[in-house]
C-alpha positions as CSV (number, residue, x, y, z in Angstrom):
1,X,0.0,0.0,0.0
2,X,1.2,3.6,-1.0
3,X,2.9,5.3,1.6
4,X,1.7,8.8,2.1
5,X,3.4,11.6,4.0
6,X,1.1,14.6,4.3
7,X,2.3,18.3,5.6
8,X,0.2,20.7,7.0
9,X,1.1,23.5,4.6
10,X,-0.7,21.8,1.5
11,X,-3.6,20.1,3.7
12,X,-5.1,24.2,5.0
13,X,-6.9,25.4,1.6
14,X,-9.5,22.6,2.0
15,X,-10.3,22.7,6.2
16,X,-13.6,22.6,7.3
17,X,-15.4,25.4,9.4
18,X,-14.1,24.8,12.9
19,X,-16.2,22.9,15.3
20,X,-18.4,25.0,18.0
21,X,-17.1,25.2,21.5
22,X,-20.4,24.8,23.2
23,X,-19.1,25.4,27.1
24,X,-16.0,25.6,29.1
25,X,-16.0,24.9,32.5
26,X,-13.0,26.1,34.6
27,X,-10.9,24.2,37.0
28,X,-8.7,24.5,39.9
29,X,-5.7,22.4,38.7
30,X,-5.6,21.1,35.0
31,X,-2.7,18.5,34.7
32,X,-4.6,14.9,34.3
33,X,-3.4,12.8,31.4
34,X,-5.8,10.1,30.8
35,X,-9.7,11.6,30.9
36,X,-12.4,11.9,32.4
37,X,-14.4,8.9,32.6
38,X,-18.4,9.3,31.6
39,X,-21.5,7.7,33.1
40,X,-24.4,6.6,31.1
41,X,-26.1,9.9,32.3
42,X,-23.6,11.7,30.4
43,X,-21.8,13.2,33.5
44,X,-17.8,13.4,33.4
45,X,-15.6,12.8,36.3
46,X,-11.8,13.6,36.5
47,X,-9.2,14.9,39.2
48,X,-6.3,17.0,38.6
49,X,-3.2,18.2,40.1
50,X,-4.0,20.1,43.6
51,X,-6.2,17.3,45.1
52,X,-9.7,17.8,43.2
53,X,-11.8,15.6,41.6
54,X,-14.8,16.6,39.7
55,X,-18.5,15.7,38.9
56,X,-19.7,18.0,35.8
57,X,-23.3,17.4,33.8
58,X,-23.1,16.9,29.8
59,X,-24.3,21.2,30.1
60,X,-21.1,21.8,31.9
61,X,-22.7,22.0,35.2
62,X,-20.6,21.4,38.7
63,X,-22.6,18.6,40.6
64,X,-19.6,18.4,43.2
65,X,-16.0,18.8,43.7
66,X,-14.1,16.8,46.2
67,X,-10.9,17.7,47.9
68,X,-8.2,15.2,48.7
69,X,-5.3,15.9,51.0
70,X,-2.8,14.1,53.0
71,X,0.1,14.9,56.2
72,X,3.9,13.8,56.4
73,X,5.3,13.5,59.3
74,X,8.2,16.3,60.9
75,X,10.5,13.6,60.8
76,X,10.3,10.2,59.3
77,X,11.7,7.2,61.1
78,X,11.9,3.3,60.8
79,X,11.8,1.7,63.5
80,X,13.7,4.5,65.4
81,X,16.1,5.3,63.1
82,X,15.8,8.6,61.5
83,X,15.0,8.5,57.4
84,X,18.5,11.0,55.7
85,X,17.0,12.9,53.4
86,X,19.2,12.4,50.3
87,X,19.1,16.0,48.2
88,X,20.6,17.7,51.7
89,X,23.9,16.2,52.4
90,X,27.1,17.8,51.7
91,X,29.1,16.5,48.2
92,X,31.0,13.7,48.6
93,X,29.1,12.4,52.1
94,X,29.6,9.2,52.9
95,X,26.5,7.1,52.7
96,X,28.1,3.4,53.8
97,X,26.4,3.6,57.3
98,X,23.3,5.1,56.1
99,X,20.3,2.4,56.5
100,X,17.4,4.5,55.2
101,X,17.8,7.4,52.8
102,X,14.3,9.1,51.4
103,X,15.7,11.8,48.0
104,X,12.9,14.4,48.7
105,X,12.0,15.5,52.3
106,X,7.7,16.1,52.5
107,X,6.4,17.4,55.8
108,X,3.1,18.5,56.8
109,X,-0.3,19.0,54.8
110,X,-0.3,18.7,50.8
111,X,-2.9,18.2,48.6
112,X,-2.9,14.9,46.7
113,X,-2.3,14.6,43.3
114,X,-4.5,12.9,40.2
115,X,-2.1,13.8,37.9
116,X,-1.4,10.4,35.3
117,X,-4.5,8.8,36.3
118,X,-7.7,8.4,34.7
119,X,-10.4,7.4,36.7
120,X,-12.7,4.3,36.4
121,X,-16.3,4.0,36.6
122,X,-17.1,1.1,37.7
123,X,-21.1,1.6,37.6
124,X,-22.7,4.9,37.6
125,X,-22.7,4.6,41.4
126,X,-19.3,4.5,41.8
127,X,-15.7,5.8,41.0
128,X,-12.3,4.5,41.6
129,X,-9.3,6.4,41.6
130,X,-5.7,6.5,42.5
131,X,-3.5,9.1,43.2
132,X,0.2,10.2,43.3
133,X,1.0,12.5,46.2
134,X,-0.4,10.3,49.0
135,X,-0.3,6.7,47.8
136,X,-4.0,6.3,48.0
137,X,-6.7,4.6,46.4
138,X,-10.9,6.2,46.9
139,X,-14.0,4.6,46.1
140,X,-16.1,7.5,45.6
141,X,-19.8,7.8,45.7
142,X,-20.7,9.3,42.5
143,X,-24.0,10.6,43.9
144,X,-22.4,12.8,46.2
145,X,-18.7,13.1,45.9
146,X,-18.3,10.9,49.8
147,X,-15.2,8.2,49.8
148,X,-16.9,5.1,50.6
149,X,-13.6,3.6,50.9
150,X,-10.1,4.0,51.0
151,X,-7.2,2.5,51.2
152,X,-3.5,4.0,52.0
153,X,-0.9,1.1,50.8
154,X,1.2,2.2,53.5
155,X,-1.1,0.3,55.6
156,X,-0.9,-3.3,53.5
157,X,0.7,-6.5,55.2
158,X,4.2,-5.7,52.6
159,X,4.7,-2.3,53.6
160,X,4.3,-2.7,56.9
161,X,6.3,-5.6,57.3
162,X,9.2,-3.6,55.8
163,X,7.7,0.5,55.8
164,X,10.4,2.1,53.0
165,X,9.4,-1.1,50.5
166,X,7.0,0.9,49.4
167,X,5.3,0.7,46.1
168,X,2.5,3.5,46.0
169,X,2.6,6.7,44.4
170,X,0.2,5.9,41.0
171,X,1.5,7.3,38.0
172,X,-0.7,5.5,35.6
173,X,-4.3,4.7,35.2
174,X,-6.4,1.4,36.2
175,X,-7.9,-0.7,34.7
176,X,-11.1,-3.5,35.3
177,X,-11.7,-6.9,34.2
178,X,-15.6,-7.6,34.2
179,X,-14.2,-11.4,34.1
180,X,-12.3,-11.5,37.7
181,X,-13.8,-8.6,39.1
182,X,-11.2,-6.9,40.1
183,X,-9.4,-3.7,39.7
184,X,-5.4,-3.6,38.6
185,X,-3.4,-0.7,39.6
186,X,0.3,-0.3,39.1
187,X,2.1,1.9,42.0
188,X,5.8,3.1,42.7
189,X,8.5,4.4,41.0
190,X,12.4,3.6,42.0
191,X,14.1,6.0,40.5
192,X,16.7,5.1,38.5
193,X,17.9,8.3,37.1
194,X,18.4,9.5,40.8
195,X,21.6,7.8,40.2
196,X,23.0,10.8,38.0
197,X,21.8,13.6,40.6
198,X,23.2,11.4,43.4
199,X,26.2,11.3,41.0
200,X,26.7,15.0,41.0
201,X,27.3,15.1,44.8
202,X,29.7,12.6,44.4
203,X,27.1,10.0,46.2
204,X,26.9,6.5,44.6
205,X,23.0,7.0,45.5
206,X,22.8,2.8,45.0
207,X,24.7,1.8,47.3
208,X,21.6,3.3,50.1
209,X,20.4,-0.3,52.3
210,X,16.8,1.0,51.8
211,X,15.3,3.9,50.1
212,X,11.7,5.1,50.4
213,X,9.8,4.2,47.5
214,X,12.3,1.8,46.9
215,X,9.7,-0.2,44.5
216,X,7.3,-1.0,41.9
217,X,4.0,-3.3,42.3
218,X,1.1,-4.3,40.2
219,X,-1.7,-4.4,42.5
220,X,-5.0,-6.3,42.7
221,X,-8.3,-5.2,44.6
222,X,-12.0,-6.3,44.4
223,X,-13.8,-4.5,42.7
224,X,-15.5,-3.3,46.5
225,X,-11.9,-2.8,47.8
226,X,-10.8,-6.3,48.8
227,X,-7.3,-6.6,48.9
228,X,-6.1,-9.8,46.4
229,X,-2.3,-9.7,45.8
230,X,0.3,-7.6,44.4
231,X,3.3,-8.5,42.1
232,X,6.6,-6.1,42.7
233,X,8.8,-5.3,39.7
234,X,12.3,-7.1,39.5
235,X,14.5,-4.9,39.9
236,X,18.6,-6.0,38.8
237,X,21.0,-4.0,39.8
238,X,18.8,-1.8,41.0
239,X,18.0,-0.3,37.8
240,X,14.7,2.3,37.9
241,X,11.4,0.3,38.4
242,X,7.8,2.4,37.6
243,X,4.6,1.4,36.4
244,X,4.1,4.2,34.0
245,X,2.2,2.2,31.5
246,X,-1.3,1.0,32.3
247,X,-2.4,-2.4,32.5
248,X,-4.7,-3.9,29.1
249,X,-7.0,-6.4,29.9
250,X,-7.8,-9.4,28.0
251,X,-10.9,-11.2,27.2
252,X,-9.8,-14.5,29.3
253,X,-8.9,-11.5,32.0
254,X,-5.0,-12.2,31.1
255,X,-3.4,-8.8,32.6
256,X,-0.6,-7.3,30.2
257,X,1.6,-4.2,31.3
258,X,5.1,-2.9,30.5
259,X,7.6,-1.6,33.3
260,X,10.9,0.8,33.4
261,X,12.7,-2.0,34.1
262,X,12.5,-3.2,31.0
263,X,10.2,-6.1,31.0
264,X,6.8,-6.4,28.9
265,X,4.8,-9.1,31.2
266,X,1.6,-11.5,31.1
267,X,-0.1,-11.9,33.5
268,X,-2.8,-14.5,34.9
269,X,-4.8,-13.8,38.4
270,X,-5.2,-16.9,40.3
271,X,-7.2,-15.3,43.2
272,X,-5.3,-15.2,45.6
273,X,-1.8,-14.8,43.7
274,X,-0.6,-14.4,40.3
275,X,0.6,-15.9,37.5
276,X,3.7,-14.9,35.3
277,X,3.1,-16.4,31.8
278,X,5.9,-14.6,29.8
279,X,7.9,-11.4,30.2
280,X,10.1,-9.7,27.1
281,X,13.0,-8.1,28.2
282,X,14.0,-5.1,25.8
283,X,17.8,-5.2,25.6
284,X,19.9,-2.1,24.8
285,X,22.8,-3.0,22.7
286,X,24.6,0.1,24.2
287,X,24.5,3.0,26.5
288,X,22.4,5.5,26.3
289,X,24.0,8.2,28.8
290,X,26.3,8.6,31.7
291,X,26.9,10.5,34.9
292,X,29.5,11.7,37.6
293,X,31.4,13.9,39.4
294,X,35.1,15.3,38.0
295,X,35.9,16.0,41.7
296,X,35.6,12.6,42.8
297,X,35.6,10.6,39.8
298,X,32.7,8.6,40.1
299,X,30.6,8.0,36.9
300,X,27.4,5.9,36.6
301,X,26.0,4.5,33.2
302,X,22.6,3.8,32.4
303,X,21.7,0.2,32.3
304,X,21.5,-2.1,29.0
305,X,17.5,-2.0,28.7
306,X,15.1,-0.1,27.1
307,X,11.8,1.4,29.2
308,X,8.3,0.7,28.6
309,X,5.9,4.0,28.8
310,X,3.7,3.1,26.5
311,X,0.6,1.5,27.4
312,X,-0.5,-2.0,25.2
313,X,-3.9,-2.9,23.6
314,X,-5.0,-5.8,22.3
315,X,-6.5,-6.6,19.4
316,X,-9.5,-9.3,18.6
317,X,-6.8,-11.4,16.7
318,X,-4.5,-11.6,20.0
319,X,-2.1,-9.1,19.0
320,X,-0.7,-7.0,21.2
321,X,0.2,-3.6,20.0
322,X,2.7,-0.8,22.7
323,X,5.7,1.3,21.4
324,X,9.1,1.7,23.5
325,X,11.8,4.6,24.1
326,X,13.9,2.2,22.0
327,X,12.0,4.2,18.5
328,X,10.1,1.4,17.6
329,X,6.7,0.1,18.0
330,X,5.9,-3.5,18.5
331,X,3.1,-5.9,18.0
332,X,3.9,-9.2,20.2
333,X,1.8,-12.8,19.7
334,X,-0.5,-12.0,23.1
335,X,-0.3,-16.0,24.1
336,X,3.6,-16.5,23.6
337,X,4.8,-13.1,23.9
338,X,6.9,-13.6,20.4
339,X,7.5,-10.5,18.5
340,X,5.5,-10.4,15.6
341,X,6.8,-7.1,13.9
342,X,8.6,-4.0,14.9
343,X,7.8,-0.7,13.1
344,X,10.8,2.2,13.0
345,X,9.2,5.4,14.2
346,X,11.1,9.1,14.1
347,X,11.4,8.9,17.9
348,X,10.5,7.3,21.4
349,X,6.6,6.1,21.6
350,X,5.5,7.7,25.3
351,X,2.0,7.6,24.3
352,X,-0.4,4.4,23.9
353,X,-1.7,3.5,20.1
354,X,-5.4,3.0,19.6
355,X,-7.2,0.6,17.1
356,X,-9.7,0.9,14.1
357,X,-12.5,-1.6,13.6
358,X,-10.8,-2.4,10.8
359,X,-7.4,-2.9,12.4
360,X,-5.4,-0.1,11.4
361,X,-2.9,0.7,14.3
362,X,-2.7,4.5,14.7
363,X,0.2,5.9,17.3
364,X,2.0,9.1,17.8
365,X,5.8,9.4,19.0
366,X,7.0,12.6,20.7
367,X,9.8,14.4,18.1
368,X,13.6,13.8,20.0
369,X,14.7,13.4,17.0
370,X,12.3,14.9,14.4
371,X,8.9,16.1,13.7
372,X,6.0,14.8,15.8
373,X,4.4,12.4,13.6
374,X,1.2,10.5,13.4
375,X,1.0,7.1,11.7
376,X,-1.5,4.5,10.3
377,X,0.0,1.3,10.5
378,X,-2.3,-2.2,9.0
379,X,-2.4,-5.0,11.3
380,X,0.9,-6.3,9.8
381,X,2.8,-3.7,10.3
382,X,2.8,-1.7,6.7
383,X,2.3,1.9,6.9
384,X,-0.6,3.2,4.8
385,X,0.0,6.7,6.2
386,X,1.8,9.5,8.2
387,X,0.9,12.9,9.6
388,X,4.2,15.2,10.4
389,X,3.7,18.3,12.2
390,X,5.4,21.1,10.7
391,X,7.0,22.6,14.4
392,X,9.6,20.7,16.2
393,X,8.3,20.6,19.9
394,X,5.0,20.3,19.2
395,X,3.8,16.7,20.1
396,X,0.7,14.6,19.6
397,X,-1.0,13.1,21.7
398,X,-3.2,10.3,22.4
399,X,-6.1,10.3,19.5
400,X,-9.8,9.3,19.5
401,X,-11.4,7.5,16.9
402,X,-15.1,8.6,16.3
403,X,-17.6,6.6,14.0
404,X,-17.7,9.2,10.9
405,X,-14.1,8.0,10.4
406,X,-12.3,11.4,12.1
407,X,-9.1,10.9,14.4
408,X,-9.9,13.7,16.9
409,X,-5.8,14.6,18.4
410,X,-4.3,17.3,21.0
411,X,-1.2,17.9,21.5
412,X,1.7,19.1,23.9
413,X,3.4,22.6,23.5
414,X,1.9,25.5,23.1
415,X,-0.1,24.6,20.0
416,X,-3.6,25.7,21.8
417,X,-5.5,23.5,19.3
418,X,-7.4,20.2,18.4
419,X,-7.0,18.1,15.0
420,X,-9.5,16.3,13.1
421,X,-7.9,13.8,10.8
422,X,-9.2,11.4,8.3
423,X,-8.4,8.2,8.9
424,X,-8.6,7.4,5.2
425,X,-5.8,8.8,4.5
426,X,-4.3,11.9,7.4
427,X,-5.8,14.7,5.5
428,X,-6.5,17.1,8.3
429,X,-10.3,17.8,8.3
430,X,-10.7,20.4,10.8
431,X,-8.5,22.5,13.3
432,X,-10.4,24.1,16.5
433,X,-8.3,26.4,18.4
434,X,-8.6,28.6,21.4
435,X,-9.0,25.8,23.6
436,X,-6.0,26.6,26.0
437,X,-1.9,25.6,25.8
438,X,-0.8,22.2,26.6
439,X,-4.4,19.9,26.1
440,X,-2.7,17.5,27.9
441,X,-6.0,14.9,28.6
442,X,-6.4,12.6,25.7
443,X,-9.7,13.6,24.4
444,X,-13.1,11.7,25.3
445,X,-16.4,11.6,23.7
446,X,-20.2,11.9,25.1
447,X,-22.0,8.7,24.3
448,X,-24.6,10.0,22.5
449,X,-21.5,11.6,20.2
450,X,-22.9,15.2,20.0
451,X,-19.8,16.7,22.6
452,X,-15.9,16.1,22.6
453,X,-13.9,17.0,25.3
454,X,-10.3,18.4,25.8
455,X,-8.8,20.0,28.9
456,X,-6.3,22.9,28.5
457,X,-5.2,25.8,30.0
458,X,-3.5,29.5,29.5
459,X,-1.7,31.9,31.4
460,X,-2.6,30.0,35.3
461,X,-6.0,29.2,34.5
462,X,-7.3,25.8,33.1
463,X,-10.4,24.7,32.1
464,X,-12.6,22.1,30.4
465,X,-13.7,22.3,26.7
466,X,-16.9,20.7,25.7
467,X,-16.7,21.1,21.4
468,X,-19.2,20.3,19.7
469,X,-19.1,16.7,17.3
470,X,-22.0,14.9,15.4
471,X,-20.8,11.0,15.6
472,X,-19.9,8.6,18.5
473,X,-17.3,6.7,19.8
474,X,-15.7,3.9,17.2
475,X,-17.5,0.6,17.4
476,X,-14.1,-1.0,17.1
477,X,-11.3,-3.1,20.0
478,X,-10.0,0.1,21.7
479,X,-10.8,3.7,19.8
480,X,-9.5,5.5,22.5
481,X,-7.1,6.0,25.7
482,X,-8.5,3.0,27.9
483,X,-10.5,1.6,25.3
484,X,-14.2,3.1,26.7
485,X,-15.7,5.7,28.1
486,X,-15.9,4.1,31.4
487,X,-12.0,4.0,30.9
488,X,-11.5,0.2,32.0
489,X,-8.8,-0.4,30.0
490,X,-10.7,-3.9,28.9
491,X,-10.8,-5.4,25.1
């Protein structure tokens, strides 16, 4: 099939008329990178980055906003011993007696933090979400805004048993499996590239007995907030372990979800405990940076593996679709974890593809090296075409897929606008601007397809966008960031 490259300049003498922006609705915070989620009542619910989350009517209407906060301690100690807070020593310190190290001291009140998360709606009647700043998961009456549950995983049987092996701190979204009942949520970042700023105190930051947030774990709840099992992140040579990525959920409930460390795995819940079934382990060939100190002459070098931020979906065939900082995207056999294909793109893939009902795979790469670009890959891996934007940091993000056959796409930067694109063949359709900087949220739809939505921002104030569409959702595997507009992540 021909491969087409089309450039904005020659696509603007045919646009449309913009769409309508029918309401915007203004918010406290505005950072939140996976959507609101949408009841069959047509209300949206999403938090954002100072600790809100939101209940807002199809007319743009508040129905509530709940506030989320948290307290650390003055000073942090295990077990008596007093936690050294890493980014306050003197250069060249030596760490060989510390037990416990924590790299950013937090004390007092703060407001949590909904940043990477989208939430989940797991009937109209209730909400689940998960946040950064505080490590905590809320069941959340959707009636009224009340938490009818939470849970802190500071307080599991794991973290307790050992309180700085802690794996909370959610940085990507959920997802549900209708089949097991039970909610997936991947917590904790161990941060890897700490290594370089210990490096520039002269601190080989690895060598630290424990360090708070010293993990990564997949974790699995009931659906009413039963604790099942979690599954932490290998982590050789203590190399940087984060759950990024969000889980995809098969039909036979097999769990599938990439890590920093690495490793792509499959997974099977067994009730109580878990399965591994395969992992892929994406080997650099070379390294990718370094770090030290002249003064002291240490130096630390990234490890041999690429990281997984991308987050998979799989297809009705069993293909399983994610792109990697390695500048490629991948489609594995879902059952043997085999690479299929791999597909050279113009720079890392950070954001998560989505699928047309008739298989075409469309992703977006961020341009490190290049362009932004959009592509249209078939189910085997051939491109039928590509969308480069003309500015060089400018990057797409996550697109939607509505039924008239229009790839609705924001972007990162200070573009303040919203694409439509054919899918036939990456003409650009339409362009609606004035709809803030950075539209960080991949876009959602209403169900009844008459309002898109697209949260942006401008000069310290952010806000909601409904614009106004005229077809729904894709009837195809996964048309959108976490497949539905509940945002389950399923297949």
């Amino acid at each position: 099939m021909l491969s087409i490259s089309v450039m904005l300049s020659s696509m603007l003498s045919s646009l449309q008329s913009p769409p309508e922006i029918l309401w915007t609705f203004n918010t406290t915070g505005w950072k939140n990178l996976g959507g609101p989620s949408i009841d069959s009542k047509e209300n949206l619910y999403w938090g954002d980055d100072v600790g809100f989350v939101y209940k807002v009517s199809k007319e743009g209407k508040q129905q509530w906003k709940s506030y989320f906060s948290c307290t650390y301690p003055e000073e942090e100690r295990v077990n008596g011993v007093p936690i050294t807070v890493m980014n306050a020593i003197p250069k060249g310190f030596d760490i060989s007696n510390i037990p416990y190290a924590i790299w950013f001291d937090m004390a007092g009140e703060t407001c949590d933090r909904f940043t990477s998360t989208s939430s989940i709606l797991l009937n109209d009647s209730m909400l689940f979400i998960a946040s950064r700043q505080c490590s905590k998961l809320y069941w959340i009456n959707t009636i009224d805004g009340s938490v009818q549950r939470s849970i802190n995983v500071q307080d599991l049987p794991s973290t307790k048993k050992d309180p700085l092996q802690l794996g909370g701190g959610f940085t990507s979204s959920p997802a549900y499996s209708k089949k097991t009942d039970t909610i997936y949520i991947p917590g904790g970042d161990f941060w890897g590239d700490q290594w370089c700023e210990g490096a520039k105190l002269g601190i080989d930051f690895r060598n630290v007995t424990k360090r708070k947030v010293s993990d990564s774990r997949l974790y699995a709840f009931t659906a009413d907030g039963e604790y099942k099992w979690e599954m932490v992140a290998e982590s050789p040579d203590r190399r940087r372990t984060a759950w990024y990525p969000s889980p995809a959920i098969g039909p036979d409930g097999t769990i599938f979800v990439g890590n920093f460390n690495g490793y792509l795995y499959s997974i099977t819940d067994l009730g109580s405990t878990y399965r591994i079934n395969w992992k892929y382990y994406s080997k650099r060939t070379s390294i990718f940076f370094s770090c030290g100190d002249s003064d002291t002459g240490l130096n630390i070098s990234t490890p041999d593996y690429f990281e997984w931020w991308s987050s998979p979906v799989l297809s009705p065939e069993g293909i399983l679709y994610l792109g990697s900082n390695d500048f490629n995207f991948y489609a594995f056999n879902s059952t043997t974890g085999d690479v299929l294909w791999t597909y050279p793109t113009v720079g890392e893939v950070y954001q998560s593809p989505v699928l047309g009902s008739d298989g075409t795979v469309y992703i977006t790469c961020e341009g490190d090296s290049g362009n932004s670009t959009l592509f249209a890959l078939t189910s085997k891996g051939v491109l039928k075409w590509k969308l480069v934007h003309p500015t060089i940091g400018i990057d797409f993000q996550i697109p939607l897929i509505t039924s008239d056959g229009t790839l609705v796409v924001g972007f990162t930067g200070t573009v303040s606008e919203v694409w439509g694109v054919s899918i036939e063949d990456g003409s650009i359709l339409w362009i609606r601007d004035s709809i803030g900087n950075n539209p960080t949220m991949s876009p959602s739809i209403s169900n009844d397809g008459t309002q898109l939505y697209v949260l942006g921002g401008a000069d310290g104030n952010f806000w909601m966008s409904a614009i106004k569409h005229n077809s729904t959702l894709a009837d195809s595997p996964c048309p959108k960031f976490r497949c539905d507009a509940q945002n389950t992540g399923r297949n």
